[in-house]
N, C-alpha and C positions, 0 to 999 in steps of 0.2 A: 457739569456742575448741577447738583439739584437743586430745585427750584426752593427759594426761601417760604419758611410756613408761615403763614401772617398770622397773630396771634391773635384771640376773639375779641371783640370789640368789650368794653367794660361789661355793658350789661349782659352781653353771653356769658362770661368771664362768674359773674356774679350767679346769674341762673346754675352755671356749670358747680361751682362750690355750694352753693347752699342744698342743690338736686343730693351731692355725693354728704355732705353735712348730716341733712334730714335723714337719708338710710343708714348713716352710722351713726348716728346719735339718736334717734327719732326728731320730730317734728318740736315738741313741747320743749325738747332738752338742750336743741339748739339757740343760743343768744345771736343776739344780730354783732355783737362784739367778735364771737369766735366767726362769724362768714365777714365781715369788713377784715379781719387781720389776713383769712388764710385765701380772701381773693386780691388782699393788696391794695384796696381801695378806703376812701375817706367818705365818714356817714352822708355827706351832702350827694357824692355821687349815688351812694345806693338810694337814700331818700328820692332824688330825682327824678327814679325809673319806677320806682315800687313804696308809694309812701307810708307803709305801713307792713309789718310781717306776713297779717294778709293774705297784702296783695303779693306779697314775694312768694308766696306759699301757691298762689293761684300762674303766676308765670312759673314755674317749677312747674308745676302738672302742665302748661301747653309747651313746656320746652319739651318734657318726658314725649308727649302724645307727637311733636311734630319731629325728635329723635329717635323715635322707634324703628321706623321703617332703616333707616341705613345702619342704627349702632343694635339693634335686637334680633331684626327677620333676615338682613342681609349677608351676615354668616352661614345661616340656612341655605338661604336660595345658592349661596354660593360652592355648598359642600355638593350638592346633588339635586341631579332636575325630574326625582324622581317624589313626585308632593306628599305622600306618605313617609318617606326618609328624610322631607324637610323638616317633617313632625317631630322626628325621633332625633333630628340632629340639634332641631329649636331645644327639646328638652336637654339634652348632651351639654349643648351649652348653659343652661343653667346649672345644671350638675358640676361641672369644672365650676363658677362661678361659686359654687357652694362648699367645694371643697377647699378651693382657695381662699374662703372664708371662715374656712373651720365651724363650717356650718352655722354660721350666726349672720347676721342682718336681715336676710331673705329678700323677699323681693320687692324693691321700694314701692310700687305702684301697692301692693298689699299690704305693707306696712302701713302706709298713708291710710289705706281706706281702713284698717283697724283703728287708727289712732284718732281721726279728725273728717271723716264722711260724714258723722253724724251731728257735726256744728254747724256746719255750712251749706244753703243748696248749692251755691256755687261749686263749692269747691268737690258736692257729692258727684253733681255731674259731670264735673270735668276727672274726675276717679272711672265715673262709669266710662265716659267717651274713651278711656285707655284702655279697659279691659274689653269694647267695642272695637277697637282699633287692631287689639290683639287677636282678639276672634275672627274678624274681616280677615285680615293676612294669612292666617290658618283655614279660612275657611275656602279663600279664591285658589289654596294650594288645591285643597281636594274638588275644586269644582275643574281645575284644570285637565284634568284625565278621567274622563265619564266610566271607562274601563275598569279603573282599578277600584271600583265597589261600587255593591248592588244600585242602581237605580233609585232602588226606594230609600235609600238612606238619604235623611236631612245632612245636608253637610254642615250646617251652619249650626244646627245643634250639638252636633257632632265636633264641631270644632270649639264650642267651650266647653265641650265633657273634654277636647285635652287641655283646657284652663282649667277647670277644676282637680282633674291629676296634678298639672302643674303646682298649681298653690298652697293646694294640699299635704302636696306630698315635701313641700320644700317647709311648711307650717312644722309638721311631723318632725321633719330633718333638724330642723332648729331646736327642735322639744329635748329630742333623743340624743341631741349632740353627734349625731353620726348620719353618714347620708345612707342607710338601708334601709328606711321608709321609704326612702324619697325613690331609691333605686326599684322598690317590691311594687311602689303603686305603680309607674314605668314599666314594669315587665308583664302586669296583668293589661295593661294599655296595648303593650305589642300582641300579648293572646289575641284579644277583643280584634285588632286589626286585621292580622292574621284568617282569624275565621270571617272577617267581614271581606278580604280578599278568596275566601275561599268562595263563600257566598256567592261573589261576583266571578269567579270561573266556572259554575256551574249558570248562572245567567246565559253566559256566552255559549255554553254547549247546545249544540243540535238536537243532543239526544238524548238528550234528560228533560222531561216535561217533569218539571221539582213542583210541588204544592206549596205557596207560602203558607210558615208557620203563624203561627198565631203567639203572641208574647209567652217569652218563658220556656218554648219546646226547639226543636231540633230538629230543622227540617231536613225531609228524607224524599229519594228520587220516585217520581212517582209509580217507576215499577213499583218499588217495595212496597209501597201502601197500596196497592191495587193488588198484587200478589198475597198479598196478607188478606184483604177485603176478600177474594175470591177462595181462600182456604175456609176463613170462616164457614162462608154461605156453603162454601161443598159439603161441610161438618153438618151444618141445616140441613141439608136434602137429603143425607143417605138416609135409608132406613135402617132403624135401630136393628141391632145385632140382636139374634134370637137367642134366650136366654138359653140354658142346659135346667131342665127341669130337677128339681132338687128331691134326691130320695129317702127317703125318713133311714137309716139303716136297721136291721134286724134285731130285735130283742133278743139280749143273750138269754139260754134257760134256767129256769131257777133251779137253785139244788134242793134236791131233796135231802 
């Protein structure tokens, strides 16, 4: 027999609908009427955990930030123990998430911080601590395997450049009614990754002494730029090629 689900205590209960309320309706559009009917409960109970919209509004962001880890990154870790594929499975899953919504709501944590981070500090910070939270998780994937890119890459920077693809590209999705934004910033992500994996198998080789580039360029094994460097200088040393002396040609004769 399996085991019975105990059902969430009211106030989860409450947090749970007004969290799914505020991303399909927005924050402003939702009434405290439509969450008391569609969580089942009578205003004294909600009143008693949250006395004000608020503060309902401020438990919703620490429900989101302390459901993150099992309901958002746990799918990931769970597809693959490979943390650059956790990357690309994290976004996957919002992808399905987007099409299953015919590309509309987006993503409640950025919905929120569009609609109401700038009324409240409270509620700015606790917007930011999720998109912290997001990045931490993303970011302990890539510090987990020192191998799979270069050394000198920030991971932690690195891990909210794939939040700003993310949100981006899901803002875009929303706009264009179709997720090939969302899909095209995604794939220029895997490029970037891609050559950042390349980077780091040349790290690893023996036999490549590589010069880091400097921003912007493409960096090359340092035969080639030393074999280049030493064609140059060769060009410098020879002595110039000795001209062919130029000879005026002959006057033809005049006629008489």
């Amino acid at each position: 027999m399996a085991p019975a689900v105990t059902p969430p205590d009211t106030r989860t209960r409450i947090l749970e609908v007004a969290f799914q309320l505020f991303h399909e309706q927005g924050y402003h559009a939702t009434g405290i009427s439509t969450i008391l009917r569609e969580a089942g409960v009578n205003a004294g109970s909600l009143y008693h955990f949250f006395p004000s919209k608020e503060a309902l509004l401020v438990g919703v962001l620490e429900y989101a930030l302390s459901a993150m880890s099992c309901v958002v990154m746990a799918p990931a870790e769970a597809a693959t123990p490979d943390p650059i594929g956790r990357v690309f499975a994290l976004l996957d899953w919002y992808r399905s998430n987007m099409n299953s919504w015919g590309c509309k709501m987006g993503c409640p944590i950025g919905n929120l911080a569009l609609e109401v981070s700038d009324n409240d500090p409270k509620v700015r910070a606790l917007i930011d601590a999720n998109f912290r939270n997001w990045a931490d998780h993303v970011s302990a994937w890539l510090h987990s395997d020192s191998a799979a890119l270069p050394a000198s890459v920030n991971r932690r920077q690195l891990a909210y450049f794939v939040l700003t693809v993310m949100e981006g590209g899901i803002m875009q999705a929303r706009a264009a009614a179709s997720i090939r934004p969302f899909d095209d910033s995604v794939a220029q992500l895997r490029t970037y990754f891609d050559a950042l994996r390349s980077l780091a198998a040349l790290d690893r080789s023996p036999h490549i002494d590589r010069i880091v580039p400097s921003a912007g360029t493409s960096p090359l094994p340092a035969q080639q730029t030393n074999a280049a460097a030493d064609a140059t200088a060769a060009r410098r040393k020879s002595p110039p090629r000795p001209s062919k002396p130029r000879t005026r040609p002959s006057p033809r004769p005049k006629r008489r």
